[in-house]
Residue frames relative to the residue before (quaternion, step in Angstrom):
aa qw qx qy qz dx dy dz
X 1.0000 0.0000 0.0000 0.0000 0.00 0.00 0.00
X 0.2846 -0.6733 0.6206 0.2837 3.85 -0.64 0.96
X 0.7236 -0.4693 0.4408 0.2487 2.78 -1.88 0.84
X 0.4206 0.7126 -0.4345 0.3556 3.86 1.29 -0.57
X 0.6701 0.6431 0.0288 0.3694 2.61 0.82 -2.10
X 0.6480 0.6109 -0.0993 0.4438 2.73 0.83 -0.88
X 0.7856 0.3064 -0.0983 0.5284 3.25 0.66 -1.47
X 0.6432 0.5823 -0.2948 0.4005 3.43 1.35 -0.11
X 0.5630 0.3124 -0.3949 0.6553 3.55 1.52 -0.11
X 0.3575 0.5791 -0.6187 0.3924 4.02 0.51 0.29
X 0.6433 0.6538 -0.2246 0.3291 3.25 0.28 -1.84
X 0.8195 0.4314 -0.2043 0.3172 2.71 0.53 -1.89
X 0.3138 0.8472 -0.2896 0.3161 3.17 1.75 -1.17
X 0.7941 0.4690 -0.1389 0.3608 2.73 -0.33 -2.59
X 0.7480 0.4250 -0.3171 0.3992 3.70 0.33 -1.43
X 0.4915 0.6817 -0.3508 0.4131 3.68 1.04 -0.71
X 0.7516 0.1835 -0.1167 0.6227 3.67 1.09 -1.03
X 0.6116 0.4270 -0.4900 0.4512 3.62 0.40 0.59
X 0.5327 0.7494 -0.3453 0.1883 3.50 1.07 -0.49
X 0.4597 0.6110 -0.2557 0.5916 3.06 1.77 -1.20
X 0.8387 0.4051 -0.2053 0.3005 3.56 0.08 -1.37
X 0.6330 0.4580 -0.3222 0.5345 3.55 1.41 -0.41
X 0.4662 0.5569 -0.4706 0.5011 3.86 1.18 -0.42
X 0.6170 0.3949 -0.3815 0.5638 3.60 0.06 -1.47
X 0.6876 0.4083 -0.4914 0.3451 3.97 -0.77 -0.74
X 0.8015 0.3973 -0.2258 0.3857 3.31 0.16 -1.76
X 0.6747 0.5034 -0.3550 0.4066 3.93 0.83 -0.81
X 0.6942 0.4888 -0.0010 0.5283 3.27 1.11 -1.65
X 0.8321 0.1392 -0.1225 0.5227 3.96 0.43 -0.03
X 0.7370 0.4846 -0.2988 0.3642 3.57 0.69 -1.08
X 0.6714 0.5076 -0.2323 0.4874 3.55 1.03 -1.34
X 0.7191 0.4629 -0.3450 0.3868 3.35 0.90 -1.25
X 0.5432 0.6061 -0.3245 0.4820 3.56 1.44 -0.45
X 0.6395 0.4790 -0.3280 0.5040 3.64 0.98 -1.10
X 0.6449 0.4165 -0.3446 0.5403 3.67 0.32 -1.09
X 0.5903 0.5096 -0.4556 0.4293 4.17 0.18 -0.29
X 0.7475 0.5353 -0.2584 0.2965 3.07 0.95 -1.27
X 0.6148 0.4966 -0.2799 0.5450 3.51 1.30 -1.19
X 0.5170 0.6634 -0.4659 0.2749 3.43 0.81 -0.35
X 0.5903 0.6440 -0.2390 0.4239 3.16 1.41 -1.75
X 0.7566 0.5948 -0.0953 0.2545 3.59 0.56 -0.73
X 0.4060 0.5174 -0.1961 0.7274 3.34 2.66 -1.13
X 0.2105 -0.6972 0.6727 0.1303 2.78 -1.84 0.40
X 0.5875 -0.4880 0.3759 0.5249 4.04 -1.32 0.77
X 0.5329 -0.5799 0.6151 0.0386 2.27 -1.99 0.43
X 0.3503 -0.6256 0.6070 0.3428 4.13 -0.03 0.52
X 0.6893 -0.0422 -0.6000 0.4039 2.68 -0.86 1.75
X 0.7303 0.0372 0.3530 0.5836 2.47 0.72 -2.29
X 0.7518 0.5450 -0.2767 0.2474 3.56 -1.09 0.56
X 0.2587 -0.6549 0.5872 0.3993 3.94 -0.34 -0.56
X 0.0037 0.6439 -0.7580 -0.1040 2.55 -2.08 0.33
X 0.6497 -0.4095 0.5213 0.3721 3.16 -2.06 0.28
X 0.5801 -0.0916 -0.8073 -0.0583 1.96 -2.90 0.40
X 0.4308 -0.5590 0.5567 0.4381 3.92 -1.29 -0.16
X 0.0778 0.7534 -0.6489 0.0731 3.53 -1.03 0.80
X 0.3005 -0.8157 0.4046 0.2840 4.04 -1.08 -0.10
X 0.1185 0.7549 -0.6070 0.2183 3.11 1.04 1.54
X 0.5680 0.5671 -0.4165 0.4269 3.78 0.36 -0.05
X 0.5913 0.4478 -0.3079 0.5958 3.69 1.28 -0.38
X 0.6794 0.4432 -0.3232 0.4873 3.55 0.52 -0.92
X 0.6817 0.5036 -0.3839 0.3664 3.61 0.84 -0.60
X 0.3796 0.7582 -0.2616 0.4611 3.47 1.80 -0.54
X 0.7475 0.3529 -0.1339 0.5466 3.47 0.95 -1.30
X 0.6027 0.4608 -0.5484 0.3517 3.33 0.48 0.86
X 0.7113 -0.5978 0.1233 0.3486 3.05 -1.59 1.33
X 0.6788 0.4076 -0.4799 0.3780 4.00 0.20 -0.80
X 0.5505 0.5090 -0.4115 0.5182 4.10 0.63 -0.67
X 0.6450 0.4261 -0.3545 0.5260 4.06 0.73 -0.18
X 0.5946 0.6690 -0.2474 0.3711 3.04 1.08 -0.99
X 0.6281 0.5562 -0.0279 0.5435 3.10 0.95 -2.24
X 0.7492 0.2512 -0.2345 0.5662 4.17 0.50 -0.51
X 0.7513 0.3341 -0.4587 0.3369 3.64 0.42 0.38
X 0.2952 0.8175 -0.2640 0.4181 3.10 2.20 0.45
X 0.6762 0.4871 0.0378 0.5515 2.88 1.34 -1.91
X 0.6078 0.6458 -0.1840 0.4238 3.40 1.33 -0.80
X 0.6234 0.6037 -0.0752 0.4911 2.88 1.46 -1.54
X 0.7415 0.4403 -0.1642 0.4790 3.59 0.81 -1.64
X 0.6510 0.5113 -0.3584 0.4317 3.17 1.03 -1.09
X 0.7052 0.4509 -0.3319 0.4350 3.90 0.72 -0.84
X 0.5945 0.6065 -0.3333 0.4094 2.98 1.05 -0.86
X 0.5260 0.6096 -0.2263 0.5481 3.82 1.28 -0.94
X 0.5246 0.7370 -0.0978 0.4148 2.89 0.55 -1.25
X 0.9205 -0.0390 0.0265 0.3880 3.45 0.04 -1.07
X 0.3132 0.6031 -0.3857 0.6241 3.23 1.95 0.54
X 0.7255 0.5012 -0.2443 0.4033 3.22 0.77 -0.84
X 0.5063 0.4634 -0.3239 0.6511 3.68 1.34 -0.62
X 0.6228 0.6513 -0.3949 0.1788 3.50 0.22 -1.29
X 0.6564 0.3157 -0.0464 0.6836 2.99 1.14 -1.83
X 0.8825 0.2962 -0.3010 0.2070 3.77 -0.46 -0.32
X 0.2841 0.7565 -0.3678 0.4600 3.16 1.82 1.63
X 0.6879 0.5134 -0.1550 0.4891 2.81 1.13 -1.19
X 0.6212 0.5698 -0.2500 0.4763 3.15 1.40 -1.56
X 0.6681 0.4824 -0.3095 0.4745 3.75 0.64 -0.88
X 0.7482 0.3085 -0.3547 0.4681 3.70 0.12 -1.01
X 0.6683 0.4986 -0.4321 0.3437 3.57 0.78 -0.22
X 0.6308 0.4342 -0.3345 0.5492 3.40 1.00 -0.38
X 0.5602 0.4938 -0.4652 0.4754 4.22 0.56 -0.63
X 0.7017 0.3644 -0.4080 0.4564 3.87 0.68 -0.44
X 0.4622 0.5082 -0.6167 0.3845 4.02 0.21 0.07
X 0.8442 -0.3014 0.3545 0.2660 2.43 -2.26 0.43
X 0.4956 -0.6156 0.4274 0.4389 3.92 -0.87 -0.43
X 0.6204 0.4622 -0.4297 0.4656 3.44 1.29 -0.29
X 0.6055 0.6270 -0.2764 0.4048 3.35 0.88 -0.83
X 0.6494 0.5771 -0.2754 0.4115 3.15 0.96 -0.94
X 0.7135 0.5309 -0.1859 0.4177 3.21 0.78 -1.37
X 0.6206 0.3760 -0.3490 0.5930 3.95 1.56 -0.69
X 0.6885 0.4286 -0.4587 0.3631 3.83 0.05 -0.34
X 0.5795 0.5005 -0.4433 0.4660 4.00 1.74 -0.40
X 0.5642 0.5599 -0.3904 0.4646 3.73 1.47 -0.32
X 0.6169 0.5198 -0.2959 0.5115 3.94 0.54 -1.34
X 0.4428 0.5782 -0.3846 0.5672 4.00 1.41 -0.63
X 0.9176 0.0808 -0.1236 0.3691 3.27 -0.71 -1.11
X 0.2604 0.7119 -0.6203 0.2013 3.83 1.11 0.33
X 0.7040 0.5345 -0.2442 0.3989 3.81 0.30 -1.14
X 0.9063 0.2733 -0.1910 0.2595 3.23 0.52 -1.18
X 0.2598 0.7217 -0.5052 0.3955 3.02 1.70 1.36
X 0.4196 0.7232 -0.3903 0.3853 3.23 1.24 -0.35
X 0.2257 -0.6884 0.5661 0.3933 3.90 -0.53 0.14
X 0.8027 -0.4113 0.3513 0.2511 2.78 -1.82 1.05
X 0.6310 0.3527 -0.2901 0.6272 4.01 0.21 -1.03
X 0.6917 0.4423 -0.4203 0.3863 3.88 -0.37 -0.71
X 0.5230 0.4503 -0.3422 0.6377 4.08 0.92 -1.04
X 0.7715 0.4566 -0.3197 0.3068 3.60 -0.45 -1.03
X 0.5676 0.5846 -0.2612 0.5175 3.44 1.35 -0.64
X 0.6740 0.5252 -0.2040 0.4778 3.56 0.88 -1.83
X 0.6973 0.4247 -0.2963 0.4956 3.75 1.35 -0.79
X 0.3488 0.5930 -0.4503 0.5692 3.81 1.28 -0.27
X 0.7804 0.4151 -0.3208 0.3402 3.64 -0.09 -1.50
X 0.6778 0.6130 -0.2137 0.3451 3.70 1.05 -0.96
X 0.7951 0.0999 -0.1891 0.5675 3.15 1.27 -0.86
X 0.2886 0.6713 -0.6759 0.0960 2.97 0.69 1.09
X 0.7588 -0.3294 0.2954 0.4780 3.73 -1.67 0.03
X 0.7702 0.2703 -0.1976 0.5428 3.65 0.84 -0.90
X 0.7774 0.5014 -0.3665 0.0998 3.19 0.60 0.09
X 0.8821 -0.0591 -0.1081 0.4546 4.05 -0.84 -0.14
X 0.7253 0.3496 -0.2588 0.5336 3.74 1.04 -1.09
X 0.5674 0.4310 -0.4543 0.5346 4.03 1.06 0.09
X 0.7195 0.4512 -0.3314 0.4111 3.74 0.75 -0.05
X 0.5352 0.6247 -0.3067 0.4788 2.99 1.32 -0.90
X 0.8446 0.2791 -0.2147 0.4033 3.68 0.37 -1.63
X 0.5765 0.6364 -0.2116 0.4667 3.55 1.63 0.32
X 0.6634 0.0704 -0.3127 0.6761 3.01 1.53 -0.05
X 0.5534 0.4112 -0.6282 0.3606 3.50 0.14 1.49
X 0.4720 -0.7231 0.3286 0.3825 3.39 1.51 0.47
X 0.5870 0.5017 -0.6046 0.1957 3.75 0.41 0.65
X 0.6381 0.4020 -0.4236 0.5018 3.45 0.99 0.02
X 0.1762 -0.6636 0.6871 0.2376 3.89 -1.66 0.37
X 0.7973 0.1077 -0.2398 0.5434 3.28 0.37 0.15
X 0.6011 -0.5330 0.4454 0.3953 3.91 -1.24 0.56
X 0.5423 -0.5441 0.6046 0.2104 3.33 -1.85 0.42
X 0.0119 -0.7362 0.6727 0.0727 3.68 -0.89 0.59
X 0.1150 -0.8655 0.4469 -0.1946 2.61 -0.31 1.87
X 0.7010 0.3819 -0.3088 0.5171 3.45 1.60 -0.65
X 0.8275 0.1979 -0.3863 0.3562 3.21 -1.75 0.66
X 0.3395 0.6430 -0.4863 0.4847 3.38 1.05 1.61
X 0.5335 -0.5028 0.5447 0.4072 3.61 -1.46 -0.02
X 0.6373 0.6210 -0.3777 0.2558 3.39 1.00 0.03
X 0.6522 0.5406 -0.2042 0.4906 2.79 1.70 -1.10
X 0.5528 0.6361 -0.3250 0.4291 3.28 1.21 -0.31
X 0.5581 0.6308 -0.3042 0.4450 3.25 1.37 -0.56
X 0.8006 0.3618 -0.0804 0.4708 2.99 0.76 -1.62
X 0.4059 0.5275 -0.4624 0.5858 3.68 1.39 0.45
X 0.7597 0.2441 -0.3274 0.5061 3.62 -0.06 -1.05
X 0.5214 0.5973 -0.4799 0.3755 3.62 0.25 -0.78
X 0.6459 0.5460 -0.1501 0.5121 3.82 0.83 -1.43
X 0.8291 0.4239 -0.2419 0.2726 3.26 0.66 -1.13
X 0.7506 0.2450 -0.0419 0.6123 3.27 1.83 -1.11
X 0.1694 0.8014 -0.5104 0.2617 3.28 1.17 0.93
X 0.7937 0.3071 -0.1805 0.4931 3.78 0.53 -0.70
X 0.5888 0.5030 -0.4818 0.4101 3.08 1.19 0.40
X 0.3877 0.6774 -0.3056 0.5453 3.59 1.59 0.16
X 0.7580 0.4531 -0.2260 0.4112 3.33 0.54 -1.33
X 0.8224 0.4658 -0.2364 0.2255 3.24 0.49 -1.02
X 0.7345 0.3984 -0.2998 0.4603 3.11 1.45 -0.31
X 0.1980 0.7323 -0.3661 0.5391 2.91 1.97 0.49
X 0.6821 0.5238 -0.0286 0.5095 3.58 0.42 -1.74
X 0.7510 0.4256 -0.2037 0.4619 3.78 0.71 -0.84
X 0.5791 0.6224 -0.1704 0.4982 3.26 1.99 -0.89
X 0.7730 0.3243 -0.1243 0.5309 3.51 1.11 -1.04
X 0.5695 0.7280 -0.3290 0.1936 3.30 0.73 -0.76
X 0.6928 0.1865 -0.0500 0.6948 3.57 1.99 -1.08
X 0.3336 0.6744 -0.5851 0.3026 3.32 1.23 1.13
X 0.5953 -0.6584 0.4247 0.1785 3.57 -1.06 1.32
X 0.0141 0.8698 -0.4867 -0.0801 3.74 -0.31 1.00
X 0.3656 0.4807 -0.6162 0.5055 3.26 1.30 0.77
X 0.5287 0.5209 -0.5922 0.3138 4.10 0.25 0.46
X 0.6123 0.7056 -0.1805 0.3077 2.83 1.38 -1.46
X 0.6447 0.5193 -0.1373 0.5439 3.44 1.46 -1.58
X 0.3796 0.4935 -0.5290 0.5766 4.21 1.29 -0.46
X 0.7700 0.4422 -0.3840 0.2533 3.08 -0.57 -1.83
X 0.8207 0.3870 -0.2533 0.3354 3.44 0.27 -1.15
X 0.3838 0.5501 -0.4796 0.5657 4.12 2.07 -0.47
X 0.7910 0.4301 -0.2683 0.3424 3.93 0.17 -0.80
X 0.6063 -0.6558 0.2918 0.3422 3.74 1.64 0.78
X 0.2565 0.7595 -0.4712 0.3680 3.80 1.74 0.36
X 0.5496 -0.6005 0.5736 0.0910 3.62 -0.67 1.03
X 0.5454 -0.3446 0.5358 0.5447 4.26 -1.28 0.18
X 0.7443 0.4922 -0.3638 0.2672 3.42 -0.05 -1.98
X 0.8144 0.4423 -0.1956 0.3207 3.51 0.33 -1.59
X 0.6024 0.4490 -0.3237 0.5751 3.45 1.49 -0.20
X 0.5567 0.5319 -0.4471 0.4553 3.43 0.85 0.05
X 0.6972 0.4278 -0.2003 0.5392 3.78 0.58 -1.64
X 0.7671 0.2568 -0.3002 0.5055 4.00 0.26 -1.18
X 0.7814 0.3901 -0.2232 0.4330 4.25 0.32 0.09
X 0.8105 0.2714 -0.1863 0.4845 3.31 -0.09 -1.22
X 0.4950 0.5576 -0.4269 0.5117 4.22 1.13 -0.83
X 0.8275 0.3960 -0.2655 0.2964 3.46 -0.28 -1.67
X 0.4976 0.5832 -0.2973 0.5691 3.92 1.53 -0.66
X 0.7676 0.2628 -0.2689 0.5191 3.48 0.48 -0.66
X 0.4113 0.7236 -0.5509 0.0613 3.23 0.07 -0.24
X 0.6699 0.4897 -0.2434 0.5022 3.52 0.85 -1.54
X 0.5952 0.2661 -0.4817 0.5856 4.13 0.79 0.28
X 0.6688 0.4282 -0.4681 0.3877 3.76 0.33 -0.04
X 0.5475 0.6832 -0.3264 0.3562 3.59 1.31 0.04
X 0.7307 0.4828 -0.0238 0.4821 2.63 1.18 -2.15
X 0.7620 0.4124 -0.2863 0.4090 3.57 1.67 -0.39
X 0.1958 0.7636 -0.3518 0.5048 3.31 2.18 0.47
X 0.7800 0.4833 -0.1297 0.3758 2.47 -0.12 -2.30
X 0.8229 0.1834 -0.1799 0.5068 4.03 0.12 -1.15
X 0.6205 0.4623 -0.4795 0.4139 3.71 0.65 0.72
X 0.6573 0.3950 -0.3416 0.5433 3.40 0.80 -0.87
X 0.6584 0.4730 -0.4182 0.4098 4.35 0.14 -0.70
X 0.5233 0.4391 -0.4029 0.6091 4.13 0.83 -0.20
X 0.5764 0.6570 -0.3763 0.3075 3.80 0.46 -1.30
X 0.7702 0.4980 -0.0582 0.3941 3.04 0.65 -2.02
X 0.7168 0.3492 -0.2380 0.5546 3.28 0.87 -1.11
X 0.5708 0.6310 -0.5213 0.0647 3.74 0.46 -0.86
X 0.5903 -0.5815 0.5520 0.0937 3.26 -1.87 0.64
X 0.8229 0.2216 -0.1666 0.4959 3.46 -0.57 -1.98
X 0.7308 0.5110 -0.3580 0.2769 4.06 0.26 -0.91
X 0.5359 0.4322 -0.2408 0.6841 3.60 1.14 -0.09
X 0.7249 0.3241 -0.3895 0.4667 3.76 0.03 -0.40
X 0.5907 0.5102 -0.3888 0.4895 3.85 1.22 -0.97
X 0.9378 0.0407 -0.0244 0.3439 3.28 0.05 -1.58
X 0.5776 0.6082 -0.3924 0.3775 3.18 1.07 0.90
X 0.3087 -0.7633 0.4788 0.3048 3.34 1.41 -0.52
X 0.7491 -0.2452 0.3300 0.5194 3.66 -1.62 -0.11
X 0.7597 0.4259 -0.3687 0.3249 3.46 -0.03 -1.35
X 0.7725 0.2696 -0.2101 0.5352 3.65 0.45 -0.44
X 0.1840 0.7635 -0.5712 0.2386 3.62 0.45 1.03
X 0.2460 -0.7468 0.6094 0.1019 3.74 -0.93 1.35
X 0.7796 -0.4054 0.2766 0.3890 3.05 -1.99 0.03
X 0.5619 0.5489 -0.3540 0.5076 4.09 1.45 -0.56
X 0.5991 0.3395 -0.4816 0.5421 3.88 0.65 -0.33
X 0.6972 0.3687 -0.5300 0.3116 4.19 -0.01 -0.74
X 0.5658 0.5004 -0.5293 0.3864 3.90 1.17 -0.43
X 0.4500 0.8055 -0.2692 0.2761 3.14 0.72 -0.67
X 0.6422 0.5788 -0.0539 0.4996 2.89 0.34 -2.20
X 0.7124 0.5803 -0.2011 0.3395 3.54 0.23 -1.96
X 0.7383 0.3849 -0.2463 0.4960 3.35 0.61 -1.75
X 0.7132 0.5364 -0.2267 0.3901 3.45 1.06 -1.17
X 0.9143 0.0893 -0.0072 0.3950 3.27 -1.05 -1.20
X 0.7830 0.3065 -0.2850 0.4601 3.82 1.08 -0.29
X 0.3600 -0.8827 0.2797 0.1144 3.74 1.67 0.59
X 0.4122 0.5857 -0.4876 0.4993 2.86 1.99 1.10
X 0.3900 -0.7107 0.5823 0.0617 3.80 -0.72 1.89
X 0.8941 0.2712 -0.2400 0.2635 3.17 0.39 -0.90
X 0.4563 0.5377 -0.4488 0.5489 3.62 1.63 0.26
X 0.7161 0.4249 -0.3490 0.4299 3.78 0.51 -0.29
X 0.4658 0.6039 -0.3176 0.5635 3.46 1.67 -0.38
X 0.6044 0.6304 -0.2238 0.4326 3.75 0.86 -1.06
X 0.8051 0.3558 -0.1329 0.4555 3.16 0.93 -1.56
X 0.4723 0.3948 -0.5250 0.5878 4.15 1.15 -0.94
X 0.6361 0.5199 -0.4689 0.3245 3.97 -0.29 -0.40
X 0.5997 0.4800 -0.3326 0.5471 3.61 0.77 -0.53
X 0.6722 0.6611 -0.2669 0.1996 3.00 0.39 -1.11
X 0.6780 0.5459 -0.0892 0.4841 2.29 1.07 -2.17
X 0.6728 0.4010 -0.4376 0.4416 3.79 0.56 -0.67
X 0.6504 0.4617 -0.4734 0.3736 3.14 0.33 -1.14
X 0.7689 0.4469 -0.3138 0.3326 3.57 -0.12 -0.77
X 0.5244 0.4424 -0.4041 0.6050 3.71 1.51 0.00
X 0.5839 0.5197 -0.3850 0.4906 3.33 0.58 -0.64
X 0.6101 0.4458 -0.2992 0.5827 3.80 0.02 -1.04
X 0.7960 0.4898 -0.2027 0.2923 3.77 0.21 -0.63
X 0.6656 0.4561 -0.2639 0.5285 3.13 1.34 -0.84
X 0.7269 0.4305 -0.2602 0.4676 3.58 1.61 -0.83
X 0.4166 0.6406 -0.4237 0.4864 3.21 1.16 0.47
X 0.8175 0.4326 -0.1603 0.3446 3.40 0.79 -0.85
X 0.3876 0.6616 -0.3239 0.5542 2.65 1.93 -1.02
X 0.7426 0.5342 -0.1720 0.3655 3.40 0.13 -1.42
X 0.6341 0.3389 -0.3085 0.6228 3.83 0.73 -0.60
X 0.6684 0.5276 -0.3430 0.3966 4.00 0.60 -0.94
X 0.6333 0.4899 -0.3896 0.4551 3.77 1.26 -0.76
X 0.3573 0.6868 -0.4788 0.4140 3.77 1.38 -1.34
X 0.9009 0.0533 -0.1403 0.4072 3.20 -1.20 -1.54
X 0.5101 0.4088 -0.6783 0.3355 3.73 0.23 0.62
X 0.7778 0.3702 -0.3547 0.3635 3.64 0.31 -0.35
X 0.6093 0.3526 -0.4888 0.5153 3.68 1.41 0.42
């Protein structure tokens, strides 16, 4: 059989097992994305409905101040998430990537024990915690540093600590995947060659991790930005993000194509923000 040949039932192969996977895209993501898109473009209908001509007054309506307001809100919480989340789940990774392998493998289980839980059911259980009466106002009350309870829910704070809670282990793990077969005879150069904790930390262990500090960026902060139930549970009206106004749109004010308008913004912005993000880590280690 020539190699011709050869490479031509490869081919054929390949498409044979992508077929399945490009249907599902194109039926299941692409169209529903097109049809979202034309949506953006119609305008409501008095009561109810769309109509024609297409025009981009739904974008322009985007650019008014409280909807600017309302995304740099979301902007905020989400980074803010975001890097609480690295904070704490840095330590948590490199400490677990050094255990034994058996060990290693129950503390990645004791990890995901919780977050089989569905998402709305946790988000509730965290409602319950900070409520005014509940466990961490009792707790810090009957150890006597508080005299009067925190009110903590329906704040940007709690929102923090909801998403923080919610996409914490999605941080970790790729965090964890990053360190786990990270080489510590580098580690031992660095330190034969008179490198400090600090300098073996910033010039070795940082630059190795980076691509799990990307990838755990990247899928905490994009949920962050968009999120819905954790800001609608424990934030209340006053702290409403850019996922309650899509929300709102599809929902209770039955205007499709201003909420179409906005997941469109979104979406770029957050590809945008993404692609320079990488760019940015990819230029790094070309110039180290």
């Amino acid at each position: 059989m020539s190699r011709e040949v050869r490479n031509q039932r490869e081919r054929t192969f390949l498409r044979v097992l992508l077929a399945p996977t490009l249907f599902w895209l194109i039926v299941f993501f692409m169209l529903p994305l097109l049809v979202i898109l034309v949506y953006s473009f119609l305008t409501k209908k008095i009561p109810v409905g769309i109509s024609l001509p297409l025009n981009l007054g739904n974008y322009v309506r985007f650019a008014d101040l409280l909807y600017i307001q309302i995304f740099w809100r979301s902007f905020v919480i989400a980074t803010l998430t975001t890097a609480i989340c690295l904070l704490m789940g840095y330590p948590i990774a490199y400490w677990m990537s050094r255990q034994p392998p058996r060990a290693r493998s129950t503390l990645l289980l004791l990890l995901m024990i919780p977050f089989w839980t569905n998402f709305v059911v946790r988000t509730y259980s965290m409602k319950f915690f900070l409520f005014r009466q509940g466990p961490l106002n009792n707790m810090l009350l009957g150890s006597g540093l508080l005299k009067e309870p925190l009110t903590l829910l329906f704040t940007p704070t709690a929102v923090v600590i909801g998403l923080v809670y919610g996409w914490a282990v999605e941080m970790v793990l790729p965090l964890y995947a990053s360190m786990v077969d990270l080489d510590l005879s580098l580690l031992e150069a660095a330190q034969d060659l008179y490198a400090n904790r600090f300098k073996v930390f910033t010039r070795v262990i940082l630059p190795l991790t980076a691509p799990g500090i990307a990838a755990g960026s990247i899928l905490v902060f994009v949920p962050s930005l968009g999120a819905y139930i954790t800001p609608d549970l424990l934030g209340g009206s006053k702290t409403a993000m850019i996922g309650n106004i899509i929300a709102d749109q599809f929902g209770g004010a039955q205007d499709w194509p201003f909420g179409s308008a906005i997941s469109f913004v979104l979406m770029a912005i957050m590809l945008v923000a993404t692609v320079l993000y990488f760019r940015i880590l990819r230029r790094e280690a070309e110039m180290k």
